[in-house]
TIMI-2910 file (N, C-alpha, C, CB; in pm, 1 decimal, decimal comma, always signed):
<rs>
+----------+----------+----------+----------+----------+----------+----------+----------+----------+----------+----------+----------+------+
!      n_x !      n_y !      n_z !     ca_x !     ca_y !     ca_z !      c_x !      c_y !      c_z !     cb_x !     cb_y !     cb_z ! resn !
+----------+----------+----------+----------+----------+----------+----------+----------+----------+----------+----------+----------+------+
!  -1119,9 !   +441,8 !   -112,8 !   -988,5 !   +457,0 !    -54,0 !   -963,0 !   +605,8 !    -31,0 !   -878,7 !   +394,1 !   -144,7 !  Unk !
!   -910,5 !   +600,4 !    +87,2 !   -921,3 !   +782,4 !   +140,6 !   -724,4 !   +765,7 !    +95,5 !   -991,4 !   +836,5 !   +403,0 !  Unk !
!   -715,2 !   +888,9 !    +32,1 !   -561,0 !   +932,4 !    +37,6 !   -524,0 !  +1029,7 !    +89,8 !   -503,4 !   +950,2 !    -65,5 !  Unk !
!   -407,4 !  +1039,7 !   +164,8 !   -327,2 !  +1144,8 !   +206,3 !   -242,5 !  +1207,1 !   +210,1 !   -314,8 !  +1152,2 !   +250,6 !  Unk !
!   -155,9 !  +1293,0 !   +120,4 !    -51,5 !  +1367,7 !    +72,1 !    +12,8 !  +1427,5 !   +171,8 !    -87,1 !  +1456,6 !    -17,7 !  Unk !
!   +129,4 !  +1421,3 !   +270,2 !   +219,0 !  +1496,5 !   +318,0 !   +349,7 !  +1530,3 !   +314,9 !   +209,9 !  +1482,9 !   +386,6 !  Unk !
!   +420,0 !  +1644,9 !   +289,8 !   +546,1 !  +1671,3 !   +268,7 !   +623,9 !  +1721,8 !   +333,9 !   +559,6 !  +1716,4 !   +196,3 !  Unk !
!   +707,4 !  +1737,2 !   +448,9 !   +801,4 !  +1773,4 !   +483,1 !   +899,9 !  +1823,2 !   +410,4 !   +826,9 !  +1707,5 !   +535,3 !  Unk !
!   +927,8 !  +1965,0 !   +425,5 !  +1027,8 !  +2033,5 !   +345,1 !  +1001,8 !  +2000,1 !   +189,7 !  +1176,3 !  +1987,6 !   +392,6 !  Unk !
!   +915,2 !  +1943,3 !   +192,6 !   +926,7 !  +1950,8 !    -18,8 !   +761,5 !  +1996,2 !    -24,4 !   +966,9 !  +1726,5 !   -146,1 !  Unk !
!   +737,8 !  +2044,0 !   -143,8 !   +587,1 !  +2085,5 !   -215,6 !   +531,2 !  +1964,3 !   -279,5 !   +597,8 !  +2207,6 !   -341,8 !  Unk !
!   +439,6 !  +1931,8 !   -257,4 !   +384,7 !  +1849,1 !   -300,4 !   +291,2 !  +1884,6 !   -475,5 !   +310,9 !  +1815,5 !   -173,7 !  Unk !
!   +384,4 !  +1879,4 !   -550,6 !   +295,8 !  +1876,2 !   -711,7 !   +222,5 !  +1842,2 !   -747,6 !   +316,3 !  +1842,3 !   -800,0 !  Unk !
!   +113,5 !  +1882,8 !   -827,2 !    +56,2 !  +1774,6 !   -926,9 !   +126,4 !  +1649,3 !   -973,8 !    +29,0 !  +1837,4 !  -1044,4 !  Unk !
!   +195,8 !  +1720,6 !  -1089,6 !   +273,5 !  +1563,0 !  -1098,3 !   +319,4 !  +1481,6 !  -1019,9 !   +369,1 !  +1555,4 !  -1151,0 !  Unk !
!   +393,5 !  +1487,8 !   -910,6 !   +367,1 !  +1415,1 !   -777,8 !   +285,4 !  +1346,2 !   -746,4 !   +356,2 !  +1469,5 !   -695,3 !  Unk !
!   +152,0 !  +1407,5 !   -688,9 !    +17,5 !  +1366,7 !   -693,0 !    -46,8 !  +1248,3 !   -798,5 !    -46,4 !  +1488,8 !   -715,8 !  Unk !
!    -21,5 !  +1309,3 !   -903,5 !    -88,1 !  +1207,2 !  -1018,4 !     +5,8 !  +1065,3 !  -1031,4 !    -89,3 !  +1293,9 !  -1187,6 !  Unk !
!   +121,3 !  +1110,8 !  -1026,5 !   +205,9 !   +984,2 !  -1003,9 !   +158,9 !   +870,0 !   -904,9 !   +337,5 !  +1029,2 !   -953,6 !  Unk !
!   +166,3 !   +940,1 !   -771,5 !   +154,7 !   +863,5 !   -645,6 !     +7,8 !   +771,4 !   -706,7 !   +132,6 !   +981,7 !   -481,8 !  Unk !
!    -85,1 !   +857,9 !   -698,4 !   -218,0 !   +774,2 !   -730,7 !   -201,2 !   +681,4 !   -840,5 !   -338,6 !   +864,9 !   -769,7 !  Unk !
!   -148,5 !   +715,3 !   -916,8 !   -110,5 !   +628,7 !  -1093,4 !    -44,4 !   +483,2 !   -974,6 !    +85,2 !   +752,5 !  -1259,1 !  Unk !
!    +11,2 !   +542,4 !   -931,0 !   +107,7 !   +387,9 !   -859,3 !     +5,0 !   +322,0 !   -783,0 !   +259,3 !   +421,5 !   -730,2 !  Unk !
!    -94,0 !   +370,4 !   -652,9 !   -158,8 !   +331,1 !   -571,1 !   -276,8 !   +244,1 !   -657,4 !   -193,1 !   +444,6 !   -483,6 !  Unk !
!   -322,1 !   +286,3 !   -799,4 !   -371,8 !   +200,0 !   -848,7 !   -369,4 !    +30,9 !   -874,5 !   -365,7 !   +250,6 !   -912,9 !  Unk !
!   -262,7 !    +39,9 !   -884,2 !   -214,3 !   -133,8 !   -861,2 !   -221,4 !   -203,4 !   -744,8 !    -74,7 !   -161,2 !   -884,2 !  Unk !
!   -227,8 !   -139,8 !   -611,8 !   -276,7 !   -170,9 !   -517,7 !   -374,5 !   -183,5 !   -510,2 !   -257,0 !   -130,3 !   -454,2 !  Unk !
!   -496,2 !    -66,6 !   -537,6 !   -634,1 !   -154,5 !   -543,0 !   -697,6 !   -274,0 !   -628,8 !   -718,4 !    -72,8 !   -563,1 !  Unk !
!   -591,4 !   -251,6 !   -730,3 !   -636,0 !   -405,2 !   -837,7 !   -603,5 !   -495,3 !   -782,6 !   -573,1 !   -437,8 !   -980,9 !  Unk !
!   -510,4 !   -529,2 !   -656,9 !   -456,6 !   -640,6 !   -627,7 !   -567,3 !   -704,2 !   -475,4 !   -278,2 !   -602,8 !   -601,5 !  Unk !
!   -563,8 !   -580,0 !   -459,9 !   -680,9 !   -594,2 !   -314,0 !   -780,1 !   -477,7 !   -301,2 !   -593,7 !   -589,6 !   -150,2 !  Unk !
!   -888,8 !   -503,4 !   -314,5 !  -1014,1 !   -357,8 !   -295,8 !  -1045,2 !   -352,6 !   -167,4 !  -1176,7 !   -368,3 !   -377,3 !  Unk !
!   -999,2 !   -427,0 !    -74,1 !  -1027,6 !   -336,9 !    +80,5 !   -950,4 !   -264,4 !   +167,9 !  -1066,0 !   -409,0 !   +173,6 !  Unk !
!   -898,3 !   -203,3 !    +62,3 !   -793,0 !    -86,1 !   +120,0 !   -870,8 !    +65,1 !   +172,5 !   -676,0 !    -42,8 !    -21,4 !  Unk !
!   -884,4 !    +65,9 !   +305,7 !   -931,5 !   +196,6 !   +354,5 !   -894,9 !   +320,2 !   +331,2 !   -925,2 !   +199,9 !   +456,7 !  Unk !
!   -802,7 !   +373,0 !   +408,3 !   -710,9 !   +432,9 !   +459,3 !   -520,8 !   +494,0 !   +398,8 !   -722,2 !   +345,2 !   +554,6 !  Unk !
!   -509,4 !   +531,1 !   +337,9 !   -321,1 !   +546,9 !   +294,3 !   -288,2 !   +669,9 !   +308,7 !   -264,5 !   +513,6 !   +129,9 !  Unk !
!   -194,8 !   +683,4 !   +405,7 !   -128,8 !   +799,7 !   +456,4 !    +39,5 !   +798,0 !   +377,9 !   -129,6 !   +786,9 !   +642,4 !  Unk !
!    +32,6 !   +937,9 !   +280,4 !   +178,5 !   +903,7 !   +273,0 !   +232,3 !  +1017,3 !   +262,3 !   +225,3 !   +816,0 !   +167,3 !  Unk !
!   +358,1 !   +989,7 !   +376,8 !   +457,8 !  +1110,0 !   +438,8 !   +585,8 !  +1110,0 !   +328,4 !   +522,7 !  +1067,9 !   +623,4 !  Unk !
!   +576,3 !  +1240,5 !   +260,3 !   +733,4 !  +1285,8 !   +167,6 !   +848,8 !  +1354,5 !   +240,6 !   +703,9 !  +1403,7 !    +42,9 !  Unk !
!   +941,0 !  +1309,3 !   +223,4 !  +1066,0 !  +1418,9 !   +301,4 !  +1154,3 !  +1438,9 !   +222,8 !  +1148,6 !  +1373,1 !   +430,1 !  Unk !
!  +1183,6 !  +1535,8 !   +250,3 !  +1350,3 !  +1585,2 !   +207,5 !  +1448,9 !  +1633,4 !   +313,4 !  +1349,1 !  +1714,7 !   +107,4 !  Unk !
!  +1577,7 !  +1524,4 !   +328,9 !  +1675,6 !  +1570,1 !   +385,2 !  +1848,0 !  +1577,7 !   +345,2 !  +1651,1 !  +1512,5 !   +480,4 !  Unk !
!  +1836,6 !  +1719,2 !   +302,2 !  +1958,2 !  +1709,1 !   +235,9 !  +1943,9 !  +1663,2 !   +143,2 !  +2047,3 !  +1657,1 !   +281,7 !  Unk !
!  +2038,4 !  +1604,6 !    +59,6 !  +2016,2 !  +1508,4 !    -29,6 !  +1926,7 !  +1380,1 !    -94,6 !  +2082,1 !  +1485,0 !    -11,6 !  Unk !
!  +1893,1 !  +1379,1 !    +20,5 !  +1801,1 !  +1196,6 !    +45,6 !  +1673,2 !  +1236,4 !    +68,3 !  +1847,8 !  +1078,0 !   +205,0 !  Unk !
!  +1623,7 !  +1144,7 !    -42,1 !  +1437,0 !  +1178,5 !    -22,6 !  +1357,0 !  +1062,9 !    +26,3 !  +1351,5 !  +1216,1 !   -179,5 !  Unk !
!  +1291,5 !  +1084,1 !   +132,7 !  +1257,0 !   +994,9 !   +174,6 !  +1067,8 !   +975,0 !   +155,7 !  +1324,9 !  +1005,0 !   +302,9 !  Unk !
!  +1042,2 !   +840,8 !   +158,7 !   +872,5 !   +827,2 !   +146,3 !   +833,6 !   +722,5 !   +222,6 !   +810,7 !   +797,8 !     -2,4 !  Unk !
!   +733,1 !   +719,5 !   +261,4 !   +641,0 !   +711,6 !   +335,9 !   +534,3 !   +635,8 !   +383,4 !   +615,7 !   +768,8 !   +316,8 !  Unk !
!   +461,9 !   +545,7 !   +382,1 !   +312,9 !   +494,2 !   +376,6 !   +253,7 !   +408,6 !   +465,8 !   +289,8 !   +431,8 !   +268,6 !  Unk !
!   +157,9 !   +448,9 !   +507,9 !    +68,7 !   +419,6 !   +599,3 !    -45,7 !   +352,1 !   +562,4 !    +37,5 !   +519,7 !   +655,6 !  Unk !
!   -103,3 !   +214,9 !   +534,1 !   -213,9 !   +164,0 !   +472,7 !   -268,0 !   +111,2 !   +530,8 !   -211,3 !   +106,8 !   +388,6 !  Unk !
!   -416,3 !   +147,2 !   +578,7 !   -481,5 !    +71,4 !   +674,1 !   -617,2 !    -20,9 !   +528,3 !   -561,0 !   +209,1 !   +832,0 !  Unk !
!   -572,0 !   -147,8 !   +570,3 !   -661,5 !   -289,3 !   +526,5 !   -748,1 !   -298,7 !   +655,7 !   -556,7 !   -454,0 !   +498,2 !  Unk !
!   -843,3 !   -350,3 !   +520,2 !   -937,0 !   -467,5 !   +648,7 !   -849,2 !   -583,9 !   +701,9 !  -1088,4 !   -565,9 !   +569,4 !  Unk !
!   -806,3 !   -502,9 !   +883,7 !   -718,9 !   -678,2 !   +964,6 !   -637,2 !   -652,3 !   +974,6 !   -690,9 !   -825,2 !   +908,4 !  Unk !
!   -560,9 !   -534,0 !   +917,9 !   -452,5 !   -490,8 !   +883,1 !   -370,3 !   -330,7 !   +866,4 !   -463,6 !   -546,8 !   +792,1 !  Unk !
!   -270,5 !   -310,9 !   +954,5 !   -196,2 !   -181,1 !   +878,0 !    -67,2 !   -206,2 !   +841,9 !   -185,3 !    -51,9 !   +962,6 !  Unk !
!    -54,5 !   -118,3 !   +764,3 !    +90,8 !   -187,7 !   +699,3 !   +217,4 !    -50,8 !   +744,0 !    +71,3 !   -215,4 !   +471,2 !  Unk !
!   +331,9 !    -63,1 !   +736,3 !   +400,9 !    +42,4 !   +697,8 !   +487,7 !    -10,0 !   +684,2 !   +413,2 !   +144,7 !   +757,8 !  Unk !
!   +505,4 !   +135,7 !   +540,0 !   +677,3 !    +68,9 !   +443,4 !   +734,8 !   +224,6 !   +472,6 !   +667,5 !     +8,3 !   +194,5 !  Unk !
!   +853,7 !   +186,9 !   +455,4 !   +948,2 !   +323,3 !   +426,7 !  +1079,8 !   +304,9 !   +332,3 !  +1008,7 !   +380,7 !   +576,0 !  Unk !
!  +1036,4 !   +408,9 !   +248,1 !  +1169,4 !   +396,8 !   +157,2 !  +1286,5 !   +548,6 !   +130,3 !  +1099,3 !   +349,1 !     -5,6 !  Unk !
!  +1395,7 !   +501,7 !    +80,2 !  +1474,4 !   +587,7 !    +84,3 !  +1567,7 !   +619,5 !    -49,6 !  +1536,6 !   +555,8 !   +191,2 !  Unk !
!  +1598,7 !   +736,1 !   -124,2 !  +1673,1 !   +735,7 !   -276,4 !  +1712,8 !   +852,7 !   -271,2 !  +1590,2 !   +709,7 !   -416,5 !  Unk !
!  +1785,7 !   +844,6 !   -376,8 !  +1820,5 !  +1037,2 !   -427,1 !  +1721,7 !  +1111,2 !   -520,7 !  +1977,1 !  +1058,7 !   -530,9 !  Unk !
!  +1620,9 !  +1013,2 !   -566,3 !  +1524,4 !  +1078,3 !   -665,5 !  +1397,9 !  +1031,0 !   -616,8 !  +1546,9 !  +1040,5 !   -822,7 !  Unk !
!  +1305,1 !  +1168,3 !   -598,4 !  +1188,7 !  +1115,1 !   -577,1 !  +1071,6 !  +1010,6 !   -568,9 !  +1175,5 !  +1150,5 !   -603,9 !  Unk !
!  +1104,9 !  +1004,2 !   -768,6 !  +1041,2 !   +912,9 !   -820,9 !  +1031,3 !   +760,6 !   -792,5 !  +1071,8 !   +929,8 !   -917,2 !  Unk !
!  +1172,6 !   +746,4 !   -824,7 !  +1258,2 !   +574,8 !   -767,9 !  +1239,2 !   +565,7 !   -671,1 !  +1410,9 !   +536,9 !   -764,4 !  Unk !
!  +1224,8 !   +673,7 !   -531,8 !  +1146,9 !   +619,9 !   -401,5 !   +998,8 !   +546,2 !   -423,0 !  +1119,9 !   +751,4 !   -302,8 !  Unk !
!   +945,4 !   +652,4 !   -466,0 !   +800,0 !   +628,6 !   -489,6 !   +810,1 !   +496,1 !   -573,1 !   +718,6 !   +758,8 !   -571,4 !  Unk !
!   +819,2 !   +457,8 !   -663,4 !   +857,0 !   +328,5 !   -714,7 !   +895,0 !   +208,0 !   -657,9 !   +936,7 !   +344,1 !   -776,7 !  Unk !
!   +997,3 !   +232,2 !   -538,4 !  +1017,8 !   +128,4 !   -471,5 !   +928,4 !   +120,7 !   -353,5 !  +1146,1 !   +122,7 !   -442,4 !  Unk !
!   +936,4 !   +204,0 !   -307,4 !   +830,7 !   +179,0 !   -243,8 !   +657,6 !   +103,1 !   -252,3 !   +835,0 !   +275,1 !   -224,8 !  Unk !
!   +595,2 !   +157,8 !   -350,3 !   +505,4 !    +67,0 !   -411,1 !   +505,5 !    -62,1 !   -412,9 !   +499,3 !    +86,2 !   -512,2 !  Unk !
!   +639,1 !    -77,7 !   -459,6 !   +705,8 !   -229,6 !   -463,2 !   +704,1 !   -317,1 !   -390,2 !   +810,9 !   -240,3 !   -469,2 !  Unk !
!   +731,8 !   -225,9 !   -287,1 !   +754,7 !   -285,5 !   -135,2 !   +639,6 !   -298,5 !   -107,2 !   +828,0 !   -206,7 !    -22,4 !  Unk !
!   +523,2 !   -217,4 !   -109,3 !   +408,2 !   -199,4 !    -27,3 !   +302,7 !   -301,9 !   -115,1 !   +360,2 !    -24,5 !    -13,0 !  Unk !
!   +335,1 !   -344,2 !   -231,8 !   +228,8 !   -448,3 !   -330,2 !   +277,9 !   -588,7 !   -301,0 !   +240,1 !   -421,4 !   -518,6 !  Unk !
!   +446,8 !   -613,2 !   -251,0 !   +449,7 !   -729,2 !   -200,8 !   +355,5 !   -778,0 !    -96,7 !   +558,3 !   -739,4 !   -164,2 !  Unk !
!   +388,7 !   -676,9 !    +21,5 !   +285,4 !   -674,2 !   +128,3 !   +148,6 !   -662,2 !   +150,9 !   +308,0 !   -607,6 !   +182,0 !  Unk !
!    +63,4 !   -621,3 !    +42,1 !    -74,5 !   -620,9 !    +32,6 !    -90,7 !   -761,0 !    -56,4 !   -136,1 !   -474,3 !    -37,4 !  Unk !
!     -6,2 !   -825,6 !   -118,6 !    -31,9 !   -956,9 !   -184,5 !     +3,3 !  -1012,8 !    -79,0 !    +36,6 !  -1003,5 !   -314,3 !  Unk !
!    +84,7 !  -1048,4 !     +3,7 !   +117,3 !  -1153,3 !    +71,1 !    -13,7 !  -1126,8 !   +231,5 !   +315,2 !  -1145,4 !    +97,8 !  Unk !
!   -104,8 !  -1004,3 !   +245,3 !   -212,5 !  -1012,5 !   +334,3 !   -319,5 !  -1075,3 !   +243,9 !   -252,6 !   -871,1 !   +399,4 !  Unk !
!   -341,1 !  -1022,4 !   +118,9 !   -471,9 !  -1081,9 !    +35,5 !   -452,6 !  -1269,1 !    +28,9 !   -467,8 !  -1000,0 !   -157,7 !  Unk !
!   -303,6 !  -1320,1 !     +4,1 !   -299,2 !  -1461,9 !    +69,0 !   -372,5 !  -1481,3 !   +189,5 !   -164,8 !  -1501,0 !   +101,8 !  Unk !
!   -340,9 !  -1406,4 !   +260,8 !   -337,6 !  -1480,2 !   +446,7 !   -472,3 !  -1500,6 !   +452,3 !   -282,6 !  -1365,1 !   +607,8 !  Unk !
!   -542,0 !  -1341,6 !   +366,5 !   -680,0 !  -1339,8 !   +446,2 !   -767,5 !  -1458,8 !   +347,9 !   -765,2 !  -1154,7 !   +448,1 !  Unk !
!   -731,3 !  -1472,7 !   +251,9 !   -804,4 !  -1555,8 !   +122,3 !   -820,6 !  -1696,7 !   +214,0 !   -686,4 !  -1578,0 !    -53,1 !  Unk !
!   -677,7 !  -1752,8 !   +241,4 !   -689,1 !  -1885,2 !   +303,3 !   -726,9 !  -1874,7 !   +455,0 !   -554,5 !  -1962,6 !   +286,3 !  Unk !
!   -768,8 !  -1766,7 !   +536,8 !   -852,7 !  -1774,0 !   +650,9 !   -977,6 !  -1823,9 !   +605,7 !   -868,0 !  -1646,0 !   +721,1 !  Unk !
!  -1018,7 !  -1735,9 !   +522,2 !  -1177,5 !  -1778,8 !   +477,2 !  -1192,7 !  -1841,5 !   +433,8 !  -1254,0 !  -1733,1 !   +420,8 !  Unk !
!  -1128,2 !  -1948,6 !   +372,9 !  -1158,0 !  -2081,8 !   +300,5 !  -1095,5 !  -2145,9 !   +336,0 !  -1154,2 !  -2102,7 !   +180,4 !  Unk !
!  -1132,0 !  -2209,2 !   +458,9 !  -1123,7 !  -2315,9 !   +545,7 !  -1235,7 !  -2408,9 !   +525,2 !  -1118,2 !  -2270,5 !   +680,3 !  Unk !
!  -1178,3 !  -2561,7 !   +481,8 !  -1293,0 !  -2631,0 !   +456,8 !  -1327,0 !  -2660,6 !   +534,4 !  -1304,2 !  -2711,3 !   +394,7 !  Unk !
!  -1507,4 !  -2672,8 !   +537,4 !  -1576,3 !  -2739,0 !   +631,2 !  -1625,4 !  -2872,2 !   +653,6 !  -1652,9 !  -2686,8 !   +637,7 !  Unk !
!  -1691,0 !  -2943,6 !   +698,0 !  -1758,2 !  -3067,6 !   +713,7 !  -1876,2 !  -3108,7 !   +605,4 !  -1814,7 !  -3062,5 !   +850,3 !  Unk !
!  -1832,2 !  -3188,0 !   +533,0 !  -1864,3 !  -3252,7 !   +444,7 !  -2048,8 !  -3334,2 !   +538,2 !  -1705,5 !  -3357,8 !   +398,3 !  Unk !
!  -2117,5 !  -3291,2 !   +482,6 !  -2223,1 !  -3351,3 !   +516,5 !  -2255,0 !  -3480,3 !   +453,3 !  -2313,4 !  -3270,5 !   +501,5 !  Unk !
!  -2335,1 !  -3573,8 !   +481,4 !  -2370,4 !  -3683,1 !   +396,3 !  -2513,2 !  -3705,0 !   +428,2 !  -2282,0 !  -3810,6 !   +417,2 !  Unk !
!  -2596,3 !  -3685,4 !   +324,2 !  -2760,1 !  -3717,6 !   +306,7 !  -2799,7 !  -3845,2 !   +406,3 !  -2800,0 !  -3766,1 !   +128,4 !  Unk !
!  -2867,5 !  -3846,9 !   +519,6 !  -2942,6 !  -3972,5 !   +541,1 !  -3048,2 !  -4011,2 !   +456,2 !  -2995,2 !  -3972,5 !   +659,7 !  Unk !
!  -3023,2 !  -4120,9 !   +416,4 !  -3187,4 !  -4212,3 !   +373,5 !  -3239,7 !  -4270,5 !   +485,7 !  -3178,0 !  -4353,1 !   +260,8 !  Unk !
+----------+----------+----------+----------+----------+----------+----------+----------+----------+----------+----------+----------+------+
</rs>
């Protein structure tokens, strides 16, 4: 999984950093064909906004979230973005297991 850190008007921290990934972990436990995650930080005024861009196999996703504290963005957001990588790991699970035709042995 390639990651991508961007911030608008804010610095992007370590702790930041280690957070974000600490969170993105639960995403790959839930689904391992996650390519791609782009995620844009902002600050405006008051309101911090985040970001994410996740390209799946079949799939890109984008969430956006919005708070007064960094963190609780990042948090909900995740939230948001693990509903949505569970509800593709459904879709794609029951594409591929589509039953097929039952054969029966001639004698």
């Amino acid at each position: 999984m390639n990651l991508h850190l961007t911030g608008h008007h804010v610095e992007i921290t370590a702790a930041i950093r280690d957070y974000v990934v600490a969170k993105l972990e639960r995403i790959n436990r839930h689904f391992d064909h996650v390519i791609d995650v782009n995620v844009i930080m902002t600050v405006q005024k008051l309101e911090q906004q985040i970001e994410a861009n996740v390209h799946l196999s079949g799939k890109d996703i984008h969430v956006r979230c919005n708070d007064g504290d960094m963190y609780a963005a990042i948090d909900q957001l995740m939230d948001k973005l693990d509903r949505q990588v569970i509800r593709h790991k459904e879709r794609f699970q029951a594409d591929r297991h589509v039953p097929g035709i039952k054969r029966i042995p001639q004698v």
